[in-house]
C-alpha positions in Angstrom: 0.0 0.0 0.0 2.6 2.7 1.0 4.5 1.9 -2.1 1.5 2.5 -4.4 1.0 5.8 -2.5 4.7 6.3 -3.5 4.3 6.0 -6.9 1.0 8.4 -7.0 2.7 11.0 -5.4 6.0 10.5 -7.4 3.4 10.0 -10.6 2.0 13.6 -9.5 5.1 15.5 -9.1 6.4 14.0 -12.6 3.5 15.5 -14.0 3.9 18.9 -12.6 7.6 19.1 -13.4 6.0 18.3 -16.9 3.8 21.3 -16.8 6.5 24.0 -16.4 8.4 22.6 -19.3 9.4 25.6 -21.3 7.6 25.9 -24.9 10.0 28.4 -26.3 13.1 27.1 -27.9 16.2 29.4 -27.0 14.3 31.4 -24.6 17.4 33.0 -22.9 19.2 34.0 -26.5 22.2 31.6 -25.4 22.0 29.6 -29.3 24.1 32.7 -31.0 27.8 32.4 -30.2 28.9 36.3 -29.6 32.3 37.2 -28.0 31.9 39.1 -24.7 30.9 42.7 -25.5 30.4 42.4 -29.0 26.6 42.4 -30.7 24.8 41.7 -34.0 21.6 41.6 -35.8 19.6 38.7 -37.4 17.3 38.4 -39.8 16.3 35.2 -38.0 18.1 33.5 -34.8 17.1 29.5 -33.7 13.3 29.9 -32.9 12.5 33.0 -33.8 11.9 35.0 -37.0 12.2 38.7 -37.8 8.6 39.7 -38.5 9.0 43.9 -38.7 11.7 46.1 -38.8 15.6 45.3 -39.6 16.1 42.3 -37.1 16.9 40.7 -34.0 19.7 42.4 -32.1 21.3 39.6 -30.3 23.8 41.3 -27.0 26.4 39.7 -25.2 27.4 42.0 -22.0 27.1 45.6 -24.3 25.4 48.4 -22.2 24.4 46.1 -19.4 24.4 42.1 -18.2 22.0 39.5 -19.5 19.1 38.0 -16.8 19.6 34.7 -17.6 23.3 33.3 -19.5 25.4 36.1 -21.2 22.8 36.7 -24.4 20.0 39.0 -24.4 17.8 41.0 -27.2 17.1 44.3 -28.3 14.2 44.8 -30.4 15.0 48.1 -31.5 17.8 47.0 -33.8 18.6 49.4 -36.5 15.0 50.3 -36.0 11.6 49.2 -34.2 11.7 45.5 -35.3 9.5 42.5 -34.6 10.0 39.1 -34.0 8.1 35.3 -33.6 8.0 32.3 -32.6 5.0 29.6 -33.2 4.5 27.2 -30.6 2.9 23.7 -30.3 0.1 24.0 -27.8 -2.6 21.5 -26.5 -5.8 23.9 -27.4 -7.9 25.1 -24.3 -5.0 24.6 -21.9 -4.0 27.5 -19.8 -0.3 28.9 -20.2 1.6 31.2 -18.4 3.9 33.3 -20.4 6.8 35.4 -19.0 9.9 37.6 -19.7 12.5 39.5 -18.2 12.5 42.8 -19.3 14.7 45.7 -18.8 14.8 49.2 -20.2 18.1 50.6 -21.7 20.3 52.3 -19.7 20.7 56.4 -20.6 17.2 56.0 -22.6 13.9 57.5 -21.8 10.6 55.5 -21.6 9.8 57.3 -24.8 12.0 54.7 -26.4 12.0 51.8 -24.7 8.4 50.3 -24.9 7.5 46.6 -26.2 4.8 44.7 -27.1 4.1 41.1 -26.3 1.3 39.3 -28.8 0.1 36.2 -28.2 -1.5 35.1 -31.8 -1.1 38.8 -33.0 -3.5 40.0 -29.9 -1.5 42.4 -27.7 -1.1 40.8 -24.4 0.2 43.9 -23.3 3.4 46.7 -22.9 5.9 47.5 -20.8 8.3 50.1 -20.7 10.5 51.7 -18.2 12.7 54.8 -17.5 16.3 54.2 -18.3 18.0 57.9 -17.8 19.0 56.8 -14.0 20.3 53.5 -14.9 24.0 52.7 -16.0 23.1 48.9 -16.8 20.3 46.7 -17.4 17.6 46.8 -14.6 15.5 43.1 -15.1 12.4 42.7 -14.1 10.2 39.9 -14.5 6.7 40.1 -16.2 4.0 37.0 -16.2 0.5 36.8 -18.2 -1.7 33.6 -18.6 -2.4 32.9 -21.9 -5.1 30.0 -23.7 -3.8 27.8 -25.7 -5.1 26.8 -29.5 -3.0 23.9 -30.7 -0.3 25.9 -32.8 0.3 29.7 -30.9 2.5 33.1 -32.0 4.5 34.5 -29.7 5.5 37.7 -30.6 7.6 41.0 -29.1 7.7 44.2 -30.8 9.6 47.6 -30.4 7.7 50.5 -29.8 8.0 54.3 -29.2 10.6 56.3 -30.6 12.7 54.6 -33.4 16.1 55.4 -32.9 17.7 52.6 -32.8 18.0 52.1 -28.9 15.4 50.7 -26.8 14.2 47.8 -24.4 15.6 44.7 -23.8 14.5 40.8 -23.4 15.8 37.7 -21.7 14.7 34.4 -20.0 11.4 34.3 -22.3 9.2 31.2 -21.4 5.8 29.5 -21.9 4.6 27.0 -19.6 1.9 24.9 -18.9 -0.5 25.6 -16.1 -0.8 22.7 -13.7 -4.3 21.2 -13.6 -5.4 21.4 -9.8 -5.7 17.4 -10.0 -2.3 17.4 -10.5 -1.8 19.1 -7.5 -4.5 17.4 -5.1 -3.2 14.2 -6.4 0.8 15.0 -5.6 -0.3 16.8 -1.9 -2.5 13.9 -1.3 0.2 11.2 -1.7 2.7 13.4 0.1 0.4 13.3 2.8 -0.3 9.8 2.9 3.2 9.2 2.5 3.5 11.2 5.7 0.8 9.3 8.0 2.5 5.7 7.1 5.9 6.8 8.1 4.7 8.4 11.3 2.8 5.1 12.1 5.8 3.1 11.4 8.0 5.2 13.9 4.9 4.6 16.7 5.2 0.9 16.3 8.6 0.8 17.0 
């Protein structure tokens, strides 16, 4: 008996691991291989796709750190650019999508707004002041999203095109854990816990 309670907890807690799998191949911009301060701009990079603008500027430790690895992007390449990714979804499930953002250091909000779109709805827009700032300043942003079976994600550069502008690293799309999931793992965990603590009274 304890050992099938085992495996439903273990069974549970496999499946939740599951769920926060990230959807987004090279999430963290870590596929381009760039020198230590040195930068360029793609037309396409491994998962994503230039959609608007002049491309992907993919950053390696120029005008600030990444978040996550030594990679990071800057939409506003050469100008306010766009870019995608189209994911494989299970339709109807619920997703949580996040990012680390960070406006550019010596910038104004003016320039450093972007847009996430989720199937080219606008999930929303962040921006940030970057005048005070003499690096990159992360901060992490989460929205649910419904999935359809086969999803865009997409970020685009806003505000002022100049050339300078808001940054993006550690870009993910997980599944939401059903709450069965959850009652099911907590429940064996807690079965798990009665049958030891009987054990330890028999002795």
């Amino acid at each position: 008996m304890n050992k099938l309670l085992l495996a439903v907890a273990l069974a549970a807690s496999v499946g939740a691991a599951h769920a926060g799998t990230n959807l987004v191949v090279d999430g963290s911009f870590e596929d381009q291989a760039l020198s230590a301060g040195s930068w360029n701009v793609y037309s396409s990079i491994n998962g994503w796709t230039t959609t608007s603008g002049s491309g992907i500027e993919v950053r390696n430790q120029v005008a600030g750190n990444a978040f996550d690895g030594h990679n990071y992007v800057e939409l506003d390449s050469n100008n306010n650019s766009a870019m995608a990714q189209t994911l494989t979804t299970v339709a109807g499930s619920l997703y949580t999508l996040s990012f680390e953002y960070s406006a550019r250091a010596g910038v104004s909000a003016a320039s450093n707004p972007i847009e996430v779109l989720w199937n080219g709805l606008a999930v929303a827009t962040v921006t940030a002041d970057g005048t005070g700032l003499s690096g990159n300043d992360w901060h992490l942003f989460s929205y649910g999203v419904t999935g359809t079976g086969s999803d865009t994600l997409s970020f685009r550069a806003l505000g002022t095109n100049d050339s300078v502008g808001g940054s993006l690293d550690a870009v993910s799309v997980s599944a939401v854990p059903e709450a069965s999931t959850y009652a099911m793992m907590f429940a064996g965990l807690i079965a798990i816990g009665f049958s030891l603590r009987g054990r330890r009274n028999k002795r």
